[in-house]
N, C-alpha and C positions, 0 to 999 in steps of 0.2 A: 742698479748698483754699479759704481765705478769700479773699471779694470784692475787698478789699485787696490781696493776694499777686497777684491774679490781673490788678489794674488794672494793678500796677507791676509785674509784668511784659510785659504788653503794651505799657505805655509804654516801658520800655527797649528792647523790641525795633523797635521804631516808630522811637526815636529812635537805634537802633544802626543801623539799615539806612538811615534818615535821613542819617547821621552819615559814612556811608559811599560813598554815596549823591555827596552834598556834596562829599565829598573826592574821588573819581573824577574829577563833573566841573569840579571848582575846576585839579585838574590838568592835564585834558582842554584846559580853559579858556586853563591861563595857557600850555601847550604850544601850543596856536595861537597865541596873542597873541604869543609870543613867536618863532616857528615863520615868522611874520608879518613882525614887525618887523626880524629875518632879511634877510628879503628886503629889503626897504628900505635897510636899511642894509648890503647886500650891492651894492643897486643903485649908491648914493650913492657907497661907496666907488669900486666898477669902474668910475663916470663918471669920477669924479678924479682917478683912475690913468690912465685910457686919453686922456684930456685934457691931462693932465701932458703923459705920452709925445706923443702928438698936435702938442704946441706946440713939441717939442724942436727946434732946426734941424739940417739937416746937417753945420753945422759942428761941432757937438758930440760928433760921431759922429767912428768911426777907422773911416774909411774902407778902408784895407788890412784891418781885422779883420772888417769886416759880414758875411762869409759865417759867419761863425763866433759872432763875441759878438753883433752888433748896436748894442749900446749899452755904454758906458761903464761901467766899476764907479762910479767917481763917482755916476754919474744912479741907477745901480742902489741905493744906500744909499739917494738921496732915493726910491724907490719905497718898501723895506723900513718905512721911517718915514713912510710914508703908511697902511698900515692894518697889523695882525695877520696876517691874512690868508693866503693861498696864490695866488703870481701867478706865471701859467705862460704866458711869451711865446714862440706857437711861429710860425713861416715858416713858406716851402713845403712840401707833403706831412708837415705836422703834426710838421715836428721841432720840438724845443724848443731856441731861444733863449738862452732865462732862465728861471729860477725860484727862487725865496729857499725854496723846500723842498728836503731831500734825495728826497724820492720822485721828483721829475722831473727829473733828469739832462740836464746842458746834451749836446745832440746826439741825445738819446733820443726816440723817436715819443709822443705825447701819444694816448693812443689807451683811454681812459677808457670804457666801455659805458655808451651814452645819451647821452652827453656831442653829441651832434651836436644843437644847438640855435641856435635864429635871434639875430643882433647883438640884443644888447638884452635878449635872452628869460633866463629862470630856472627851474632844475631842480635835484631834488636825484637824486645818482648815487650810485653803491657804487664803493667802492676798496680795494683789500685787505683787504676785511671792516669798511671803513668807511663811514660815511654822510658826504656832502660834500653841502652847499647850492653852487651853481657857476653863475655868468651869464658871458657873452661879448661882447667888444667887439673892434670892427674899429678895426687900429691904423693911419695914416696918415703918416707922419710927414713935418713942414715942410719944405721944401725937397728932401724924395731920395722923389721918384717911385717908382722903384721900386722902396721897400719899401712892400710890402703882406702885414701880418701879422696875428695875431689875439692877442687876453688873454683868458684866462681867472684869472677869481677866484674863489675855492673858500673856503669857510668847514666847519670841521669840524662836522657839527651834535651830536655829543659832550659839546663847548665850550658849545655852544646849550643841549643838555639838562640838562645840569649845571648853568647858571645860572639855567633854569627851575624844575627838582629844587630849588635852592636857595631861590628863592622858594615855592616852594613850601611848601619845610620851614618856612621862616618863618612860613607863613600855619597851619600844625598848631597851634601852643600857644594860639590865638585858636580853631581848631576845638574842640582840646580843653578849654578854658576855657567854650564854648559849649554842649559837650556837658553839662560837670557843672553848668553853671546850670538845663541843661533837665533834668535828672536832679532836683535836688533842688525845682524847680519841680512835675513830675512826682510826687516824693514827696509835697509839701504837696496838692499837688491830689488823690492817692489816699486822704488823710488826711482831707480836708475832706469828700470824697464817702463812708469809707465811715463817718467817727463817727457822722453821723447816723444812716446804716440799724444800724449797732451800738446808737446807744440807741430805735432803735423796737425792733429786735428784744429787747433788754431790758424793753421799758414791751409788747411782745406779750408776753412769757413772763410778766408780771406779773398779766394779762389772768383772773380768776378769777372765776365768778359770785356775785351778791351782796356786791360790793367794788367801789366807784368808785377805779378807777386814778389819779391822773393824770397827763395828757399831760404828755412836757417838755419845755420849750421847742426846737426844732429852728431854727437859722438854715440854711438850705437852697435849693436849687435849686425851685421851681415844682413837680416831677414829687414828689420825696422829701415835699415842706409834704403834697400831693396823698394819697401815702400814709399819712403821717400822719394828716390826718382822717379819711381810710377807715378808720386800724386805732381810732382814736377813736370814733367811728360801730359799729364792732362791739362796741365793748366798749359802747356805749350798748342797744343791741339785745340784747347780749348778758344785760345786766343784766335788761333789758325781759322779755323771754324766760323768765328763770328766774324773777322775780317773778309772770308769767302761769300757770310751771307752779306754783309752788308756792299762788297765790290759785286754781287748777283743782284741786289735791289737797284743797285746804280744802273748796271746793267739794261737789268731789265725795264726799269724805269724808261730808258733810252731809245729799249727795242720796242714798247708802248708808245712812245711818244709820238715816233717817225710817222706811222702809220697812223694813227687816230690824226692828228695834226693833218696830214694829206687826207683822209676821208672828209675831215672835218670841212677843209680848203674846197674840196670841189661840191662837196653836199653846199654850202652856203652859197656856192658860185651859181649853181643849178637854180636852188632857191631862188636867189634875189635877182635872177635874170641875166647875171654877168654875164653865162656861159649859155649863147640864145642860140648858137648856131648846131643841126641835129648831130651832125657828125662829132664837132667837138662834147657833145653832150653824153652822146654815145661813148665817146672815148674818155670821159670822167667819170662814167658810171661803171668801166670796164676796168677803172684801177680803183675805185670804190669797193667794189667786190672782189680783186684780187688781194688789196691791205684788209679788206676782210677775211678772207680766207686765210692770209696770212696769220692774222692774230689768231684765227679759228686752230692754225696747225701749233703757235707759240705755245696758248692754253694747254690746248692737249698734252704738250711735250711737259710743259710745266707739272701738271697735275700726274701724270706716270711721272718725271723724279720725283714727287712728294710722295708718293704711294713708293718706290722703291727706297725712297735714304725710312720709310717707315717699316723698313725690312719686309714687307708684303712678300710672303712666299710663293713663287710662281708656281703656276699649276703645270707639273710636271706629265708629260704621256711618252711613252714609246713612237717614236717618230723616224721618218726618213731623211737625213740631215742631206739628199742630194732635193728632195721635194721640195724642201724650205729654200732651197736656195732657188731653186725653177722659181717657185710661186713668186718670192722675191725679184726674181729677171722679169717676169710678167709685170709686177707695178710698178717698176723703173722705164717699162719698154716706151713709152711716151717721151719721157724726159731724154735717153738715149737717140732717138729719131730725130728728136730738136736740135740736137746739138751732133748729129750725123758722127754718132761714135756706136762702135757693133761690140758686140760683148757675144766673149767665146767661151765656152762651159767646158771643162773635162773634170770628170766625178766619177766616185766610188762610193757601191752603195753601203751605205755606212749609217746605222744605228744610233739612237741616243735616247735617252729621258731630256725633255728639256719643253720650255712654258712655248710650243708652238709661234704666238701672236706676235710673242716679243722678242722672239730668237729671230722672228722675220723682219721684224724693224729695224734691231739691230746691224742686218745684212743690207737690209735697203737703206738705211743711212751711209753705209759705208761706200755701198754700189755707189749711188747719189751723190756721194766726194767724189768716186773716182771717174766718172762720165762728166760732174763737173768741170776737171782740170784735165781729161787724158784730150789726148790731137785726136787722135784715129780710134783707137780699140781699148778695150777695160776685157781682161781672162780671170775668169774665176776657176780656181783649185779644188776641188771636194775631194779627202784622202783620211786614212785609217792610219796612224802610223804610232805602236805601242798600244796602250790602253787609252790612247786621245785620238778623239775626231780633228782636223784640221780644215777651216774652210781659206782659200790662200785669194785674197781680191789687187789685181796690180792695173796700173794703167801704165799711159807710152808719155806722159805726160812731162812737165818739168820737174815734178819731186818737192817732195817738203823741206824749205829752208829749215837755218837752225831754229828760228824763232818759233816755224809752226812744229817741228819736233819737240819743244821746251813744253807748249802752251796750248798743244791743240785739243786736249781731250778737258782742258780744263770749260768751265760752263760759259758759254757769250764768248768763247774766243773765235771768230773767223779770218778765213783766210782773205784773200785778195778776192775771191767772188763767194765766199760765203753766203748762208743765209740766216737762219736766227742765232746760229752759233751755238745748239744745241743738240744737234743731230750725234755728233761725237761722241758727247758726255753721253749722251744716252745709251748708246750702242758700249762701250766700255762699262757701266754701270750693271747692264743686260746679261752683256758674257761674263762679269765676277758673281753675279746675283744665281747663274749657271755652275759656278766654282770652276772658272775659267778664266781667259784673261785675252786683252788682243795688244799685241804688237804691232809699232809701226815705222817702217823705215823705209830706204830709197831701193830700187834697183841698182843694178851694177851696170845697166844699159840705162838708167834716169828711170823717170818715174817713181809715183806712189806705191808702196807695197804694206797693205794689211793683212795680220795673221793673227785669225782668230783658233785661238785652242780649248775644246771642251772636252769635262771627261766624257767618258762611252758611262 
């Protein structure tokens, strides 16, 4: 399911249970408020009724009828037209009176469940399977002492609900009017957020090496622009990347060629008799086997960067970072005697985790440039300083121009006596693969200075 589909859908459901939600208690709502005002005007009336009666005098009254009516039809009509209502005026032992309902029967017991409540006070009661709001008032009347009766006023809450129900339904077409603005607000808004990731994912699928894409214009939230450089950025890299492989095939195409082409040259010369004399023969067979070896050491170098750009985790041990450097002066010591340069050690013994094999490569390629290019002597540093080891390699030599500063760790670049032009890259590849890093710059007396930093 697309990102789209899946926003608007959760937006509708958000905004159905929302919607829903709302409605409940809009109802809930206006069923108190009205539930409420009920009472009030429950109270309002039964004061005005029982106030009426209250002020009526005796004379008004038919005294031969009181045990019976109490009050007049006359006065009775002005109560009926004082509220809607239900008014049940009962005497003693809760007969009834009066009442402008048929349910209460003049003569009949008033005897309602629940209905026993204090002058003044408000309840609602069940009556034949009906709900009644009902308050009570103590009736007094002017002039005849002894009547002493009670009113009750009953409001059907039915009537109540109904006219709550009704407002109610009024307020639905403003709900549902609200809903579809949030619907189609909702839609605009799923539309906005997912065009953009539709056209990066378009300018990603476009994304091919050796081809500048480009970006397009995205108006977007912060997070999506955010992505967008990122997938900009890979395709920069990207290009980067495949440009490196294919200037490395060149490359290395070149560093292959030199050497098989001269083995080739004197194997053929040997062969077909060119090269008859033993001396020179000897001396073809001797750079035969050195371009051999050559390529034997290229391979190798080769096949370790493919195993490290394949992130191959190096086998990490507890080691002695002055050891590594020793065993490292020991495979150099040959190449340093040929070229009558002395290398001088000062070390601290200094700890680390780190892959042994390739930490010593690392060190011996470095060594290897620096007995290359130094006149006299190449000093190695081995020191502890914060929570990093630092091994410090310099020679007395002429220093690296700007160009081998720019370019020298880069793959196949050599200097002036280089050799496959891979020793560098290896050795920098080594100490990041360690979560380290080496630096490379001049002395301030000349010469080459590498500094290699690993953590402890």
């Amino acid at each position: 399911m697309k990102i789209g589909a899946k926003l608007m859908i959760s937006y509708l459901f958000v905004l159905i249970v929302g919607f829903a939600l709302s409605a409940f208690l809009a109802y809930i709502s206006v069923n108190i408020q009205f539930t409420e005002k009920t009472k009030q005007e429950l109270k309002i009336s039964a004061d005005q009724i029982a106030n009426t009666i209250n002020n009526s005098t005796a004379k008004e009254l038919e005294e031969s009828s009181y045990s019976e009516t109490a009050i007049r039809w006359s006065y009775l009509r002005l109560v009926n037209k004082l509220s809607d209502g239900i008014v049940v005026i009962i005497g003693a032992e809760n007969s009834i009176l009066y009442s402008n309902d048929d349910m209460f029967y003049t003569g009949g017991q008033f005897n309602i469940e629940n209905a026993e409540l204090e002058y003044g006070g408000t309840t609602e009661v069940d009556w034949q399977s009906k709900s009644y709001m009902i308050t009570k008032r103590r009736l007094k009347l002017t002039g005849l002492d002894s009547f002493n009766g009670s009113m009750y006023f009953l409001i059907s809450m039915a009537e109540v609900n109904a006219v709550s129900n009704q407002v109610f339904v009024s307020f639905l077409p403003g709900l549902v009017i609200s809903l579809a603005i949030a619907l189609i607000i909702a839609l605009l808004m799923t539309r906005s957020f997912a065009w953009p990731i539709r056209r990066l994912s378009g300018y990603a699928s476009s994304i091919v090496p050796n081809k500048k894409t480009k970006m397009p214009v995205i108006n977007a939230s912060a997070e999506i622009k955010e992505l967008a450089n990122v997938l900009d950025g890979m395709s920069v890299r990207l290009n980067e990347f495949y440009d490196l492989q294919n200037k490395s095939l060149q490359n290395l195409s070149h560093e292959l060629k030199s050497p098989l082409m001269s083995i080739q040259g004197y194997a053929e010369g040997i062969r077909d008799g060119v090269i008859d004399n033993e001396k020179d023969r000897d001396n073809s067979l001797k750079i035969i086997v050195d371009e051999t070896q050559r390529l034997k050491i290229m391979v190798e170098q080769l096949i370790l960067i493919g195993r490290m750009q394949a992130h191959e985790m190096p086998n990490l041990t507890r080691a002695s970072l002055a050891n590594i450097v020793e065993d490292a002066v020991s495979s150099v010591g040959g190449l340093a005697i040929k070229n009558s340069v002395t290398i001088n050690i000062k070390k601290q013994d200094v700890f680390l985790y780190a892959d042994i094999e390739k930490l010593e490569m690392a060190i011996i390629n470095l060594l290897s440039n620096c007995i290359t290019y130094a006149k006299k002597s190449v000093h190695i540093e081995v020191y502890k300083k914060q929570d990093a080891a630092y091994v410090k390699i310099y020679d007395d030599g002429d220093g690296f121009s700007n160009t081998d500063k720019e370019h020298m760790f880069e793959r196949f670049y050599k200097g002036k006596k280089g050799g496959t032009g891979l020793g560098l890259n290896i050795a920098k590849m080594i100490a990041e693969s360690h979560g380290g890093k080496i630096e490379a710059n001049n002395n301030d007396d000349g010469g080459a200075c590498f500094t290699v930093c690993l953590p402890i």
